[in-house]
C-alpha positions in Angstrom: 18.7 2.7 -5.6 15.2 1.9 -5.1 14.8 2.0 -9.3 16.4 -0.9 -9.0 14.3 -2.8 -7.3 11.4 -1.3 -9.2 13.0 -2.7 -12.2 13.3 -6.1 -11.2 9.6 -6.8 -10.8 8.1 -4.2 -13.9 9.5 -3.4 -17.1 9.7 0.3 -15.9 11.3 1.8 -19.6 7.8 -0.3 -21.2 5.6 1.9 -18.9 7.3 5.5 -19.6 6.8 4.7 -23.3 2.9 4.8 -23.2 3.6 8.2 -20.7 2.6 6.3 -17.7 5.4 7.1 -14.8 6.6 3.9 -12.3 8.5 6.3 -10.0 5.3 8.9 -9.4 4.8 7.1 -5.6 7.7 9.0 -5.0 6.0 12.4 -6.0 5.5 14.1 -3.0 6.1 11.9 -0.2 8.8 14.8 1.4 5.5 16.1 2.3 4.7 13.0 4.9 7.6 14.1 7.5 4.5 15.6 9.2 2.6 13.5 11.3 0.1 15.8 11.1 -1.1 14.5 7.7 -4.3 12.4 7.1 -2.0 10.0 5.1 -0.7 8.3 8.4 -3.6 8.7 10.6 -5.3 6.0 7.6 -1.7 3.8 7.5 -2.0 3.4 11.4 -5.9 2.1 10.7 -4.1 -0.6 8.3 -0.8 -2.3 8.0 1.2 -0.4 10.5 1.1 -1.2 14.0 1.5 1.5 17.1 2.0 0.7 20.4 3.5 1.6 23.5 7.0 0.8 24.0 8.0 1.8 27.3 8.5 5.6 27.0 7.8 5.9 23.2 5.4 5.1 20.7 6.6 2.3 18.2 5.3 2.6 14.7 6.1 -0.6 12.7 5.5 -2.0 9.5 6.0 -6.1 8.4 6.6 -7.2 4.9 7.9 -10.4 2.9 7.6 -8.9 -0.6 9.9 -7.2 -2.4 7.9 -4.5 -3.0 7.8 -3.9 0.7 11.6 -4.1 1.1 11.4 -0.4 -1.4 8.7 0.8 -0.4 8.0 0.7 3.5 11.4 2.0 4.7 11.0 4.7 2.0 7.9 5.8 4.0 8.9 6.0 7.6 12.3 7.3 6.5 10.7 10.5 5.8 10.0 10.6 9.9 13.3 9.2 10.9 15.9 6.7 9.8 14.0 3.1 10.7 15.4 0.4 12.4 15.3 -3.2 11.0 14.3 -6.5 12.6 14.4 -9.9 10.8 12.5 -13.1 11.3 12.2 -16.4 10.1 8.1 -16.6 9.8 5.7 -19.6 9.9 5.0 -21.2 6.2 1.5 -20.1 5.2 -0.2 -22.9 3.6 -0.8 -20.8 0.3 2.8 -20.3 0.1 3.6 -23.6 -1.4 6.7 -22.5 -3.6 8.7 -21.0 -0.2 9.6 -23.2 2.5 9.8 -20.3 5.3 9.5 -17.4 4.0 12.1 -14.5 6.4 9.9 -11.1 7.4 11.3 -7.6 7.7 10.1 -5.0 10.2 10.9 -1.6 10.1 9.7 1.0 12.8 10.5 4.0 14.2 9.9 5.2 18.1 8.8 8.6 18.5 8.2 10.2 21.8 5.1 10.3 23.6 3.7 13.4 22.2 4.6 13.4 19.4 1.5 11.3 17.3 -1.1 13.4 16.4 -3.4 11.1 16.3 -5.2 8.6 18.8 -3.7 5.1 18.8 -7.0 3.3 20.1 -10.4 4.7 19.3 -13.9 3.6 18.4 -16.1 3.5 15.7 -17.7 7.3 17.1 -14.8 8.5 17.2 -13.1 7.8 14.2 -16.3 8.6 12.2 -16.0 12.4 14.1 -12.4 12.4 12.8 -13.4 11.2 9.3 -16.2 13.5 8.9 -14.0 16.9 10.6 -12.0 15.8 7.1 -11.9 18.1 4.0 -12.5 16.3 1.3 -9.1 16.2 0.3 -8.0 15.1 3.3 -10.3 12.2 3.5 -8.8 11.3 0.2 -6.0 11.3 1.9 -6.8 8.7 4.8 -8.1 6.3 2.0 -5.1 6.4 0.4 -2.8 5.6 3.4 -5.5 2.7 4.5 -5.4 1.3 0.8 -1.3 1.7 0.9 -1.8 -0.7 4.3 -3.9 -3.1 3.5 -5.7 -2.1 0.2 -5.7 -3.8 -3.3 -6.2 -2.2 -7.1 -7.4 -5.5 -9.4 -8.2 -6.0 -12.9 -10.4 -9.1 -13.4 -12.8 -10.3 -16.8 -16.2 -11.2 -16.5 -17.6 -14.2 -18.4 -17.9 -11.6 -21.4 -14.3 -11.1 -21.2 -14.8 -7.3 -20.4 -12.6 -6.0 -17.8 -13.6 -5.4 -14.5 -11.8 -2.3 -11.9 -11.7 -3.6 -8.4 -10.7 -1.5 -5.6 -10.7 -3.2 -1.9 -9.5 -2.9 1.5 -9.6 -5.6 4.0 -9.5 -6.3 7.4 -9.7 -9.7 9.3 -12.9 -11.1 10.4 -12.2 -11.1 13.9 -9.7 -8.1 13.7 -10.4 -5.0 16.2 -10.1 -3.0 13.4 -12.5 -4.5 11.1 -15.2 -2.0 12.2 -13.1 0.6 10.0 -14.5 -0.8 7.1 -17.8 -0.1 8.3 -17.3 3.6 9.1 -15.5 4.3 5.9 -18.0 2.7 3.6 -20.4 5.0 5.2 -18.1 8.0 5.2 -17.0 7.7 1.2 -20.6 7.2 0.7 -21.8 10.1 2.1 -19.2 12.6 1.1 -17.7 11.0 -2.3 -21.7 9.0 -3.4 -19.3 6.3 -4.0 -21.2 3.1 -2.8 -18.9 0.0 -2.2 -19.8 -3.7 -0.6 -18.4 -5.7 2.6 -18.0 -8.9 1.4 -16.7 -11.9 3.5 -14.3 -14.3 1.8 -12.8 -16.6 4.2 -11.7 -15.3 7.3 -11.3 -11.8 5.5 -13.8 -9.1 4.8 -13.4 -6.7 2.3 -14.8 -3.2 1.4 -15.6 -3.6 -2.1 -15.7 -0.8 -4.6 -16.2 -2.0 -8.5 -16.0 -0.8 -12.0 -16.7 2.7 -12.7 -17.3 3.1 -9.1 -13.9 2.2 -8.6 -12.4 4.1 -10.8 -14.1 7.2 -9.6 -12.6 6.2 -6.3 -9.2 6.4 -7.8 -9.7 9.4 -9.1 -10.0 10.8 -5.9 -7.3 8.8 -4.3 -4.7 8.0 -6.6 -2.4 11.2 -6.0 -1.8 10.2 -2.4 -1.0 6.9 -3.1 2.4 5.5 -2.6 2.8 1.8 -2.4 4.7 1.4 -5.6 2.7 -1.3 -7.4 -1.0 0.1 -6.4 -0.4 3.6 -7.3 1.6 1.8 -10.6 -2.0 0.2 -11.1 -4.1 3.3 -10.2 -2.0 5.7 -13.0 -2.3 2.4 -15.4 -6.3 2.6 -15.2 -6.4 6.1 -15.2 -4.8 6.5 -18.1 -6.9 3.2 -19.9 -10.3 5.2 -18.6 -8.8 8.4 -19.7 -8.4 7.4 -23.4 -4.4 8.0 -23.5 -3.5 4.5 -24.2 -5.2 1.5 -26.4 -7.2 -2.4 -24.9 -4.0 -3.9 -26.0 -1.8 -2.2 -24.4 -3.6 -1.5 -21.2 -4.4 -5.5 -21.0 -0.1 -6.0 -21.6 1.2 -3.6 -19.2 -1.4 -4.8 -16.3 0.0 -8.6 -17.1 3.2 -7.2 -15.9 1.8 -6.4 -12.7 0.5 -9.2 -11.6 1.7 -11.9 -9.3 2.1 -15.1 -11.1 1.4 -18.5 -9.8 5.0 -19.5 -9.2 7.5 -18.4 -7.9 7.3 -14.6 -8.0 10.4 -12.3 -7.6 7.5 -9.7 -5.9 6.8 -12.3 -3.4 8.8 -13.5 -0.6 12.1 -11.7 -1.7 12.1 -8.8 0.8 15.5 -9.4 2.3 17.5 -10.0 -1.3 15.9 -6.7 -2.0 17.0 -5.0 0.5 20.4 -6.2 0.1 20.8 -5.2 -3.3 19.2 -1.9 -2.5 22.0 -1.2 0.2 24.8 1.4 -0.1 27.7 -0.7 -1.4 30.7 -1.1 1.0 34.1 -2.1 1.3 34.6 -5.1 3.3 38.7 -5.0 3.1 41.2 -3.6 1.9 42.2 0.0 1.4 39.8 2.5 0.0 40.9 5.1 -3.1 
């Protein structure tokens, strides 16, 4: 069901000619019904918020986008079915083409024990976690952080030359912005990767550009899930890789982005979700 939404905001059949796959976030993500895996300890450092709710741990993820709608209840559903609350939100001054735009939260509660993994810790800490990672497993973590609140971008220079950018933000004044610090270190170290905190706005971002990024995907990609990063991440690959043309690179990309206007990937997480639900009857007698 959630093809369809796929299909509504890529031209999925376009993508599987060149070889490149729109359903691969799918691949694999039976494996996240452990907790155990590095994948959640770096979606809990982003996006997804756990807390204490009375006598279990909430583990709950907000999204307006339609993407969100597929995706984020795909995720926790491999925990336990997730419950759903909605919410008119607060227009955001850069959303000038919705009026109030409505928020889904999904979450699960799980019981006391059962997170593996520390909800509050410091920078020491999570730097002994990082670093008691196998490599693989730290590619994990980067993945579920850049599923949360990471970005895979394709700008131009003044040359016209394209430009890989791979990012992950945090808030200026956010208690988790020291992540950004630790990991930069941390993929430095273990990956020589080198990225940049740069402040833009009220955000900062860990930076990570051209081939540096792509070596960053290389590493990453195959843990990814959001549906439109890892979309972008197997689209670059494949550029870098030689397996499909400039052209055709530059066209299917176009498709990705997030247009100007009105944007059926933004701000349509609730008419997603209702198309993606089970059809019912609502009278009558069934056959």
């Amino acid at each position: 069901m959630w093809g369809l939404v796929l299909r509504q905001v890529v031209p999925t059949n376009e993508f599987r000619k060149h070889g490149i796959e729109p359903c691969v976030w799918l691949k694999d993500l039976e494996l996240l019904s452990d907790l155990r895996r590095p994948y959640w300890f770096g979606m809990a450092r982003s996006d997804m918020t756990v807390r204490e709710s009375g006598e279990a741990i909430r583990l709950a993820i907000e999204t307006t986008s339609t993407i969100g709608a597929a995706f984020f209840p795909t995720l926790l559903n491999m925990i336990k079915i997730p419950s759903l609350k909605i919410r008119w939100k607060r227009r955001a001054p850069a959303a000038k083409y919705v009026s109030r735009p409505i928020a889904l939260t999904f979450y699960v509660d799980l019981g006391v024990n059962e997170l593996p993994w520390p909800i509050k810790l410091g920078a020491g800490e999570l730097e002994r976690i990082l670093n008691s990672f196998s490599d693989e497993e730290l590619a994990e973590f980067i993945a579920g952080l850049m599923d949360g609140d990471g970005s895979v971008l394709i700008e131009k220079d003044e040359e016209e030359d394209v430009i890989i950018i791979v990012e992950i933000a945090a808030c200026e004044n956010c208690p988790k912005r020291f992540i950004l610090d630790v990991v930069k270190e941390i993929i430095t170290k273990r990956f020589n990767i080198i990225g940049t905190i740069n402040r833009f706005g009220s955000e900062n971002t860990l930076l990570f550009c051209g081939e540096k990024a792509v070596r960053l995907l290389r590493r990453v990609a195959k843990y990814m899930h959001h549906p439109l990063r890892r979309l972008r991440a197997e689209l670059i690959l494949a550029y870098y890789d030689g397996r499909i043309s400039d052209d055709v690179f530059m066209k299917l990309y176009e498709q990705t982005k997030y247009e100007e206007g009105p944007d059926i990937k933004r701000n349509h997480a609730l008419e997603a979700l209702t198309q993606a639900a089970p059809q019912t009857h609502t009278h009558g007698e069934t056959k």
